[in-house]
C-alpha positions in Angstrom: 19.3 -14.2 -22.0 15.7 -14.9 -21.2 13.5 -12.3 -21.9 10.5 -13.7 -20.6 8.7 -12.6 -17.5 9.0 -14.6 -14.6 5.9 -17.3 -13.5 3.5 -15.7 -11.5 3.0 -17.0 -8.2 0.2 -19.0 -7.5 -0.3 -17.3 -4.2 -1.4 -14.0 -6.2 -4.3 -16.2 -7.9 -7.0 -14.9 -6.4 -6.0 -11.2 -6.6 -5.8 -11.0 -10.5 -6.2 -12.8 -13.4 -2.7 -12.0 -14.9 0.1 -9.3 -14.6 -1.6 -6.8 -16.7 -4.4 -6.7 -14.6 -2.6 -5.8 -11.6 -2.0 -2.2 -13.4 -5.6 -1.8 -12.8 -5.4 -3.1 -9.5 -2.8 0.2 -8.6 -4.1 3.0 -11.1 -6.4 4.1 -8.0 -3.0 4.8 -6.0 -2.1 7.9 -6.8 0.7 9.7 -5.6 -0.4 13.3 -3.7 1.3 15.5 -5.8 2.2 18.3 -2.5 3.6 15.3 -0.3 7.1 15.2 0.4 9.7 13.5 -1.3 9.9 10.9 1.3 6.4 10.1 1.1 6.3 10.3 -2.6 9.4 8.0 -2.9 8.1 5.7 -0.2 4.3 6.0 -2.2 5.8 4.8 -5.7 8.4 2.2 -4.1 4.6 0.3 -2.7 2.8 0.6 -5.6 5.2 -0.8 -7.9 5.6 -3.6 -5.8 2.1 -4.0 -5.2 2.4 -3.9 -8.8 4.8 -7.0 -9.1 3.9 -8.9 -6.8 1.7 -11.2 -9.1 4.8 -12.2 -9.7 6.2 -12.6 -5.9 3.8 -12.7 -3.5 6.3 -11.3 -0.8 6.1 -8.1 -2.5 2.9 -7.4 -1.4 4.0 -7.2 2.4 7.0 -5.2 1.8 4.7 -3.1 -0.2 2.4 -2.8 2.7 5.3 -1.5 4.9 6.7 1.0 2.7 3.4 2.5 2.7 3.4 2.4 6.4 6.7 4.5 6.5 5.0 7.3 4.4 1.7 7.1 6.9 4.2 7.5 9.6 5.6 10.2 7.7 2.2 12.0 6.8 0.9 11.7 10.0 3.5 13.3 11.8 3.6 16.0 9.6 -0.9 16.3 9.8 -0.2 16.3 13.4 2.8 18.4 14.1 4.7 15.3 16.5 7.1 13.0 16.4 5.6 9.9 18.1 5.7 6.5 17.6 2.9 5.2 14.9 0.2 3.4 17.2 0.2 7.0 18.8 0.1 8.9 15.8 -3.3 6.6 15.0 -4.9 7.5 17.7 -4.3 10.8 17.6 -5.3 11.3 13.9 -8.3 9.5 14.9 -9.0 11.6 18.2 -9.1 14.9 16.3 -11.3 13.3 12.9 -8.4 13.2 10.7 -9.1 9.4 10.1 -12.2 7.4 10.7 -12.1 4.5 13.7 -12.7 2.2 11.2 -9.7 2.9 8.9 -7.4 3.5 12.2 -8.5 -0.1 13.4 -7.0 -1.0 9.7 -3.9 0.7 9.8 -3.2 -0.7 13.4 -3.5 -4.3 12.0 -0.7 -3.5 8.8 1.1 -1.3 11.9 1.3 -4.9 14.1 2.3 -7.0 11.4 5.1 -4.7 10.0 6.0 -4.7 13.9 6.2 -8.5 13.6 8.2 -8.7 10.4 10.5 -6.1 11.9 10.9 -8.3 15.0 11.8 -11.3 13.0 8.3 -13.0 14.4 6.9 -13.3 11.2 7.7 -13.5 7.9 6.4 -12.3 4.6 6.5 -15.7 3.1 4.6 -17.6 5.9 1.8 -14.9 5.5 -1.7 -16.7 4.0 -2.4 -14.6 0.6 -6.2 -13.0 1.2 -9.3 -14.0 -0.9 -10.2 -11.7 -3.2 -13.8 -9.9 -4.0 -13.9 -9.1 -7.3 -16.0 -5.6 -7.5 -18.0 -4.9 -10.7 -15.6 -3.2 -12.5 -13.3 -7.1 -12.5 -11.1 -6.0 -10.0 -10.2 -7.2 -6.5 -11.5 -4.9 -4.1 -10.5 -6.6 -1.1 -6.7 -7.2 -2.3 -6.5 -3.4 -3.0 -7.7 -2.9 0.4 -5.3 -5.1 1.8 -2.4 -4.4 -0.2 -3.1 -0.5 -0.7 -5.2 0.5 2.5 -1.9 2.2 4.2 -1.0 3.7 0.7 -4.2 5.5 0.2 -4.4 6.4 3.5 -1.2 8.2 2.9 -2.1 9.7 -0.1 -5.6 10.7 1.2 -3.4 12.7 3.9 -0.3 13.9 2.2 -0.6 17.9 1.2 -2.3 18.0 -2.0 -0.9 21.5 -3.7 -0.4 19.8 -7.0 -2.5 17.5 -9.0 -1.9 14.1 -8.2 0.5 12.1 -10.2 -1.2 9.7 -12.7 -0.5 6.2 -12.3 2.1 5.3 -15.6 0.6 2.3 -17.7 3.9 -0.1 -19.0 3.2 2.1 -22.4 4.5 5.0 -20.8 7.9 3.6 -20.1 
């Protein structure tokens, strides 16, 4: 049995250095701790693959679009409707719940999760984003990327608990 972990993939090069500093890359995801359990199970389903996917790129994307369905989710539950996403954008965006900036965002992971649900793109095809390292070491612009849809989310979801604490592979 091989107990090693797999080779990272070289497309995840510019987002980290190595696995363990992907941990950092998620600790700023936290899960809201008053959103529902779809949301929170949708929430820790993106970050862990945001998580892995140093070590498949792929990841990343699916990540993206589970933290689309919680957005979805959390919107519709902000805004008291049932509409498709693109509407529930604009609409959190008409009444100040979201800035244009960070709807303009979300619309782009919206169109490409549109896409991969189409079949008109895929995952693998997608050109892995050049990184910014911030002054802290990490990549801002791959958390944006990756995690702009999950903070949203978070930033959105009901907050009448403390927020869950990102685990660290020592808590497991």
């Amino acid at each position: 049995m091989n107990t090693q972990p797999p080779p990272r993939d070289p497309r995840a090069r510019d987002h980290v250095l190595d696995h363990a500093d992907m941990h950092d890359l998620v600790a700023d995801l936290a899960l809201p701790g008053g959103a529902s359990m779809y949301v929170m199970s949708a929430l820790e389903t993106s970050r862990e693959l945001i998580r892995h996917s140093s070590y498949r790129y792929e990841f990343a994307t699916v990540a993206v679009t589970h933290s689309l369905f919680a957005l979805e989710r959390v919107l519709a539950e902000r805004l008291a409707t049932n509409e498709p996403l693109h509407a529930l954008i604009e609409r959190a965006t008409g009444t100040g719940l979201i800035t244009a900036e960070l709807a303009a965002e979300l619309d782009r992971g919206r169109m490409l999760r549109d896409r991969l649900g189409q079949g008109a793109e895929s995952s693998a095809a997608l050109r892995p984003l050049r990184a910014e390292r911030s002054p802290t070491g990490t990549s801002s612009s791959a958390r944006h990327s990756a995690g702009g849809s999950c903070c949203a989310a978070s930033a959105l979801a009901p907050t009448a608990g403390p927020r869950a604490r990102t685990p660290t592979p020592s808590d497991r």
